[in-house]
C-alpha positions as a printed Julia matrix, in Angstrom:
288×3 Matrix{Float64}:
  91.07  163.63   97.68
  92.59  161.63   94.74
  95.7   159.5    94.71
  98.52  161.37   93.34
 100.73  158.66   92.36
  99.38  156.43   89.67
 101.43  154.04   88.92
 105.33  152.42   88.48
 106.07  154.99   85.43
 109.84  153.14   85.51
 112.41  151.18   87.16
 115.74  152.18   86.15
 118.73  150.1    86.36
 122.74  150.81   85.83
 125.58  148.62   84.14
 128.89  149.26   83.24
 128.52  147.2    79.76
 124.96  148.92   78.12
 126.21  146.75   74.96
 126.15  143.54   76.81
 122.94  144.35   78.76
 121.2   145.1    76.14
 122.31  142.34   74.0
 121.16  139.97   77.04
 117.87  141.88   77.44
 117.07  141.11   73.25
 117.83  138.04   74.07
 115.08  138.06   76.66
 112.52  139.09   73.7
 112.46  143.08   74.48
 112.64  145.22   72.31
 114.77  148.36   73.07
 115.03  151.76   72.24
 118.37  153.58   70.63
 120.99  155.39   73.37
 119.34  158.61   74.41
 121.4   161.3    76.53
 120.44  162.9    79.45
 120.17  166.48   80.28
 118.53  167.97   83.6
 118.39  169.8    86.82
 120.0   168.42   90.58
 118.0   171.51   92.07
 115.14  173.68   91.24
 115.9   177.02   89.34
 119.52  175.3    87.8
 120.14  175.31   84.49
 119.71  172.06   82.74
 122.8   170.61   81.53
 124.37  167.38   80.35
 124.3   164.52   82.96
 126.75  162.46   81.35
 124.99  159.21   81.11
 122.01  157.78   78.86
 119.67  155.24   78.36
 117.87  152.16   76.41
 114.56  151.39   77.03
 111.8   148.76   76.92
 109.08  150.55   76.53
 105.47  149.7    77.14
 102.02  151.43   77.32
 102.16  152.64   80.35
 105.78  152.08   81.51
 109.03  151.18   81.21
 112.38  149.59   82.19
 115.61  151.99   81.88
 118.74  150.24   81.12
 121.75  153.1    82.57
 125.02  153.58   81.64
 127.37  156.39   81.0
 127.4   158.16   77.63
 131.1   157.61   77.35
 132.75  154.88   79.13
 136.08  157.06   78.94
 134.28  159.43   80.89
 132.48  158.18   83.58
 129.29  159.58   84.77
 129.38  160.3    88.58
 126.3   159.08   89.47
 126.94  155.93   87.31
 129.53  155.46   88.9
 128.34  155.35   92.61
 125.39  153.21   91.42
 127.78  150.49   90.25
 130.35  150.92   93.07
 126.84  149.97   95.36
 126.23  146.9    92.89
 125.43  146.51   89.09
 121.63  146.13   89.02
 118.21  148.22   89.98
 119.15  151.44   91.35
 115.53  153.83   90.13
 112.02  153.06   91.3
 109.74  156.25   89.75
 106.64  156.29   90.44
 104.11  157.83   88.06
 101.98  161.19   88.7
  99.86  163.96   86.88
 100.54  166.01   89.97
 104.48  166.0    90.79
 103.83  169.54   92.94
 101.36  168.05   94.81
 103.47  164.89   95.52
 106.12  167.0    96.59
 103.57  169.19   99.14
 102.2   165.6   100.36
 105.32  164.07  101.25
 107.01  167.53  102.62
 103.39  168.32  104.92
 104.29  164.57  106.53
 108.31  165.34  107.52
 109.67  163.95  104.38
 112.75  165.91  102.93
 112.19  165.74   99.05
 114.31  167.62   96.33
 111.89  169.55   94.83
 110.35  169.34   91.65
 113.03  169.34   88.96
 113.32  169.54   85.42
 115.12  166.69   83.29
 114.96  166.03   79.78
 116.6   163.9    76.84
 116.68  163.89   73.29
 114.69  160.92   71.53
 115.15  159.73   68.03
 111.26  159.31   66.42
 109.97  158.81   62.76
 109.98  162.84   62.52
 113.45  163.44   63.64
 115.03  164.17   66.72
 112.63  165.41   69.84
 113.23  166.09   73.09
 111.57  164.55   75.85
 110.93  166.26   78.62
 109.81  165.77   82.25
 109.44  167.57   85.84
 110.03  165.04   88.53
 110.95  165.12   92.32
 113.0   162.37   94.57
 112.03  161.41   97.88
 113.65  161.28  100.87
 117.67  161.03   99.6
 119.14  160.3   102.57
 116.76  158.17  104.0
 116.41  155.62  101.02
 118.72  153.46  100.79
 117.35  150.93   98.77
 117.41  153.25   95.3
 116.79  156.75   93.98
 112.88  156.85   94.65
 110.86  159.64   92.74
 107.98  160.31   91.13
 107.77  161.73   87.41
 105.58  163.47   85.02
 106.15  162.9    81.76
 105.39  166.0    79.83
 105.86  164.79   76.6
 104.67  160.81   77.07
 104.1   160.87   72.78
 108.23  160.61   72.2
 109.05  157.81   74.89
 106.01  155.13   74.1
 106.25  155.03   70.4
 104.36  152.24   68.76
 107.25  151.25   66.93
 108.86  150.14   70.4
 105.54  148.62   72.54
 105.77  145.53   70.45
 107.95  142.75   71.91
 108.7   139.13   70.55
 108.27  137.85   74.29
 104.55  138.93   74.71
 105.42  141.38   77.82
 102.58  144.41   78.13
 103.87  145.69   81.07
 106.26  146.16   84.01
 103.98  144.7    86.45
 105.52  144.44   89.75
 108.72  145.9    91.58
 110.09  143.64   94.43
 111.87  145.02   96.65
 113.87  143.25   99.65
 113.78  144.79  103.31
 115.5   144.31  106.47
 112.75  146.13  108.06
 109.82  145.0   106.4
 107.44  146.78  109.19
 109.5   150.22  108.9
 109.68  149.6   104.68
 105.94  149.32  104.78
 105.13  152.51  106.57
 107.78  154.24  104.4
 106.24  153.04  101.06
 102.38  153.84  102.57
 103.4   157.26  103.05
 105.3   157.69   99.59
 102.65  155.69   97.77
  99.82  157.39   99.52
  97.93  153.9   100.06
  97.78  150.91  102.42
  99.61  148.43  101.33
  97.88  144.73  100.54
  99.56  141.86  102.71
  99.37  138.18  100.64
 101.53  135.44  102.04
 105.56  137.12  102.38
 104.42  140.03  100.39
 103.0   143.87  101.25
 101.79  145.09   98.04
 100.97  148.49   97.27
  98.74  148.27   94.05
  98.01  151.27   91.66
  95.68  152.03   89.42
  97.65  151.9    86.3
  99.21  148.07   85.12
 101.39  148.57   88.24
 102.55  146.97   91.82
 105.02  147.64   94.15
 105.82  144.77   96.33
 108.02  144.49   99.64
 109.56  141.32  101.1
 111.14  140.64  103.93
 115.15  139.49  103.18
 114.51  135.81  105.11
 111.09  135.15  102.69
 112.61  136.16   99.07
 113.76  132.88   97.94
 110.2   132.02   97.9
 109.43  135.06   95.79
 112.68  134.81   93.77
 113.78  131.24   93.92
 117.41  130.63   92.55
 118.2   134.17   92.44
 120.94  136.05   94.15
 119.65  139.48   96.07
 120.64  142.92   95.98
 122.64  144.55   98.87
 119.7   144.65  100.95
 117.54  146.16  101.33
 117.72  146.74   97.29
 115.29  146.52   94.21
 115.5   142.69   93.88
 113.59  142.17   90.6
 110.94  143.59   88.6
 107.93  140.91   87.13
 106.43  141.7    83.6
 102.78  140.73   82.29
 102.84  138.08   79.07
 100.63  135.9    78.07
 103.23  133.46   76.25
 105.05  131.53   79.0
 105.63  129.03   76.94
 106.51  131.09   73.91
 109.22  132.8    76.44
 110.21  129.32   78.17
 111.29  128.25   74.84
 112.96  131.34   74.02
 115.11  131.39   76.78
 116.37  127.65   76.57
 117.31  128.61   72.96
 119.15  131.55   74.17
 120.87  129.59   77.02
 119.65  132.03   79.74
 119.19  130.29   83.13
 115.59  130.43   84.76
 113.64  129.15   86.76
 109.98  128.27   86.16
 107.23  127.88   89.03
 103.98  127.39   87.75
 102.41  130.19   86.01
 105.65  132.55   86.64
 109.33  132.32   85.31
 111.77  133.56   87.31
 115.38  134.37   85.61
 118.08  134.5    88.18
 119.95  138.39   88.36
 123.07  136.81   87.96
 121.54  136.38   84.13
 120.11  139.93   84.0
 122.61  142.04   84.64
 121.51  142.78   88.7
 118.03  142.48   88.59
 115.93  139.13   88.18
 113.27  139.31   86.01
 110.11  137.71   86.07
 107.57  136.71   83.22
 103.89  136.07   84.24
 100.51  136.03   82.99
């Protein structure tokens, strides 16, 4: 049988200041998509309704990284809210899939409570007007992960999100790489993520790796070894989504850029590391 989880379709992460964040982030080099509103389902069969919160974007072929926030900051989204009550920083990991029913069936044969597969959807400004985007996706495990919102998405309508006008970015980046995540358990975390992944994961030095066949890792490290995976950054409540690592080829290019900008970082060799303290909650990492 096939994998049914193909990749890291996202990581998502929420602020209280999307203006700031995303001001930071173009700073960075991305380039980010316009505010889009969500809509959606918590269960399946509800109607789909506004969520109260929205989204920028750096988009990329094959993924993404969600910058959250509420739509209006006089109005507070709940689950905004809660996020940044936890910490400011990485709160979504989605994985991607073709077959979110048959995730769902996988993960509920093995004892996993999931939510079901559930319907959520947001309009998108593109060259032809306003579309909406649209997606079925299902969340594993809520009260048993507390590291982030895990899920797994398909994206029904994948032609609204990775617009070509968006995949270019001044900075080089290709792709959301790698997701680090930082355990207290790491033995428990990596029989957790094996059984949501559907794969063994790989173990290199601190890290268990769970590679996919599309651009995309996710990595878990033990809380004691992380400096060594994110030097001069400050963690996550653990265990938390500590940083995510993008694909570039122009270290230099983005060495220079962030000097100019002023943005703290630290650089190791073929991988720059800048600090979550400087990225809103998350550190972010540029490699080749």
């Amino acid at each position: 049988m096939g994998r049914d989880i193909h990749s890291v379709n996202h990581v998502g992460m929420a602020v209280a200041r999307i203006e700031a964040a995303a001001a930071r982030f173009e700073a960075m080099g991305f380039v980010l998509t316009p505010f889009s509103a969500h809509s959606g389902a918590w269960k399946p069969g509800e109607q789909v309704a506004r969520l109260g919160a929205g989204n920028r974007c750096a988009m990329f072929r094959h993924n993404y990284l969600e910058i959250l926030a509420s739509e209006d900051p006089a109005r507070p989204a709940e689950r905004i809210e809660r996020f940044l009550a936890h910490h400011q920083g990485a709160h979504i990991l989605c994985f991607g899939t073709d077959a979110p029913h048959a995730v769902d069936a996988r993960l509920t044969a093995a004892g996993v409570k999931t939510s079901g597969v559930i319907p959520l959807q947001r309009d998108v400004d593109t060259p032809e007007g306003t579309r909406t985007a649209k997606f079925e996706r299902v969340q594993f495990a809520p009260d048993a992960s507390p590291e982030g919102f895990i899920q797994a998405a398909l994206h029904l309508t994948p032609e609204y999100l990775h617009q070509p006008r968006y995949l270019s970015h001044p900075n080089g980046v290709t792709a959301l790489a790698e997701v680090i995540l930082v355990a207290d358990d790491i033995e428990a975390f990596e029989r957790k993520y094996a059984l949501y992944a559907g794969c063994a994961a790989e173990r290199s030095g601190v890290k268990r790796t769970f590679r996919f066949p599309l651009v995309s890792a996710v990595s878990i490290v033990a809380a004691g070894d992380a400096t060594s995976v994110l030097p001069g950054s400050r963690l996550p409540p653990v265990p938390g989504i500590a940083g995510v690592a993008f694909r570039t080829p122009q270290l230099d290019a983005v060495r220079a850029r962030l000097g100019a900008a002023g943005i703290r970082f630290v650089s190791r060799g073929e991988r720059i590391v800048v600090p979550a303290e400087e990225a809103f909650g998350v550190a972010v990492v540029f490699e080749n």
